[in-house]
C-alpha positions, 0 to 999 in steps of 0.5 A, a space after each residue: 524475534 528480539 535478535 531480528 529487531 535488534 539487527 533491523 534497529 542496526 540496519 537503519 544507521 546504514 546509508 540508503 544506498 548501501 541498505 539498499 543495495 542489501 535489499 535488493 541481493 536478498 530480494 534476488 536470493 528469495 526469487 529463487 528459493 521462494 518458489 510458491 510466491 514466486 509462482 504467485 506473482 508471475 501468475 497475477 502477471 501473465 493474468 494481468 500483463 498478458 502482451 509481456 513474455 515470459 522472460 519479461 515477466 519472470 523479469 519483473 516478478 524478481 525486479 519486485 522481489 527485489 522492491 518488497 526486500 527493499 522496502 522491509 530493510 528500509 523499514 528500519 528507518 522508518 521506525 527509527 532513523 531521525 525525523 530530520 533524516 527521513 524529511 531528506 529522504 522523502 520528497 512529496 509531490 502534490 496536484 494543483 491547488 495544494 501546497 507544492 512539496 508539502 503534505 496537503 493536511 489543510 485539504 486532508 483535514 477540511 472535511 472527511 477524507 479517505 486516503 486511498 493507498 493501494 498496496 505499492 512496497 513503499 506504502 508504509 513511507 506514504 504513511 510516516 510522510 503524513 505522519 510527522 505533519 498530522 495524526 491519521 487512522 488505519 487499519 491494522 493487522 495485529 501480529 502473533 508475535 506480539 513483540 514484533 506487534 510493539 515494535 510496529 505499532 510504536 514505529 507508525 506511531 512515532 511522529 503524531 497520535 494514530 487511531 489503528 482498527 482491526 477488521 473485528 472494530 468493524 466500519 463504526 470506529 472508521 466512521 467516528 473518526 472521519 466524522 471527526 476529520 481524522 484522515 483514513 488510510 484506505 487498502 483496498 486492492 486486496 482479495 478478502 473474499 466475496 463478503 462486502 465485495 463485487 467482482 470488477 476487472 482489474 487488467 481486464 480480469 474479474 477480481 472481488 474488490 471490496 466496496 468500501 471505499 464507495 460505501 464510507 465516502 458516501 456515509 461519510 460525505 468524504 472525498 477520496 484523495 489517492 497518495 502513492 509511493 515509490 522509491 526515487 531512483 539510484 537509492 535517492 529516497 522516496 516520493 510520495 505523490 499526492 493526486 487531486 481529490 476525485 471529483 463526483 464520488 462515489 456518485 449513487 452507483 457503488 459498482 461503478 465507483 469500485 470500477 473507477 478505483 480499479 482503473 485508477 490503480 491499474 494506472 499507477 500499477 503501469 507506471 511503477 509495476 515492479 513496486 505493485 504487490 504482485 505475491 498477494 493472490 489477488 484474483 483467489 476469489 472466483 465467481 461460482 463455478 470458475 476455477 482457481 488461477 492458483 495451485 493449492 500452494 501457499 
């Protein structure tokens, strides 16, 4: 593991473009040896892009490949390329009435505030933007190498001081820290099982999504502002976008509000989809007596 974080700490001395184009080889070469994942994600693309061939699809599961590879290379200068470096890399877009092309931390900090990042390849660089203007929380999956585990931790906390829970924390530690205006990086598009969960369409297929983000705006009084991710074209950077606060949320009908989510993702989804997370087995969970769309692979 040292020798593969040693080889990452080189890699991020390298231009963009050629990192990027390294990125985009390995991705291809996992397209074809990683059979079960890339079955995974042409499953979740014949569920949810049925109107698409299967040479389309096939297409777009390794155009993501492809996206995912680049975005773990590039990750290298996330964690070590100098501040000034990144600030050229990665241009904000924001929605009227905040501050054009500059992190809106006034609007994020004025009041609770879940910012809701769905699982695009580049949403680790949502979150070292926001990092290097103010402090943030999240969750956090604590690796089993606990090198690597240091390595992560000390990458996303480089900039400002970060609060990083576990789903073992639970829900108290998230609410303390909005409570103190301490903005909340939401994932809340993937499969964690029917535990705090309803099962909403996604592309038109039931998928248990948790209700989270519904259930803390409301116990918080927090606002939800979505920040989204993807790379500019021709290895450029990135862009970090920024959409308006939603008006009226969660409102009294949490199913409801976990639906409006589901739609808003499947919005963004469209308009990057080799960037979505299609290798997650997002509809694993099925309502009782319905098969799975998976083979027992892993």
């Amino acid at each position: 593991m040292k020798f593969l974080l040693g080889f990452m700490w080189l890699l991020h001395w390298l231009p963009l473009p050629v990192l990027g184009r390294i990125g985009k080889a390995v991705g291809s070469l996992l397209f074809i040896v990683m059979g079960p994942r890339r079955e995974i994600a042409l499953t979740n693309l014949r569920l949810t892009m049925p109107e698409l061939s299967e040479q389309q699809r096939r297409d777009l599961a390794r155009q993501h490949f492809q996206a995912y590879s680049r975005s773990v290379l590039e990750r290298s200068i996330l964690w070590w390329a100098p501040e000034a470096r990144l600030r050229k890399l990665i241009q904000v877009e924001t929605s009227a009435g905040m501050p054009p092309g500059q992190i809106p931390v006034a609007a994020m900090t004025e009041k609770p505030t879940i910012l809701l990042c769905p699982h695009f390849v580049c949403l680790d660089v949502g979150g070292a933007a926001i990092a290097m203007e103010a402090s943030a929380s999240s969750m956090y999956v604590a690796q089993k190498n606990k090198t690597f585990d240091e390595v992560l931790r000390m990458g996303r906390a480089r900039f400002k001081p970060v609060k990083l829970f576990t789903r073992q924390d639970g829900i108290k530690p998230i609410l303390r820290a909005l409570k103190e205006k301490l903005p909340y990086f939401m994932l809340p598009d993937m499969d964690f099982g029917d535990k705090d969960a309803e099962f909403v369409p996604f592309f038109g297929v039931p998928a248990a999504t948790l209700t989270a983000t519904a259930r803390i705006a409301a116990a918080t009084g927090g606002q939800v502002m979505p920040v989204i991710a993807t790379f500019l074209p021709d290895y450029a950077g990135y862009r970090v976008k920024f959409y308006p606060v939603w008006e009226n949320y969660p409102g009294t009908d949490m199913v409801a509000a976990t639906r409006r989510m589901n739609e808003f993702i499947e919005e963004r989804v469209k308009e990057a989809p080799a960037e979505y997370f299609w290798t997650h087995k997002r509809f694993k969970t099925r309502p009782e007596g319905e098969p799975s769309f998976y083979s027992n692979k892993r």
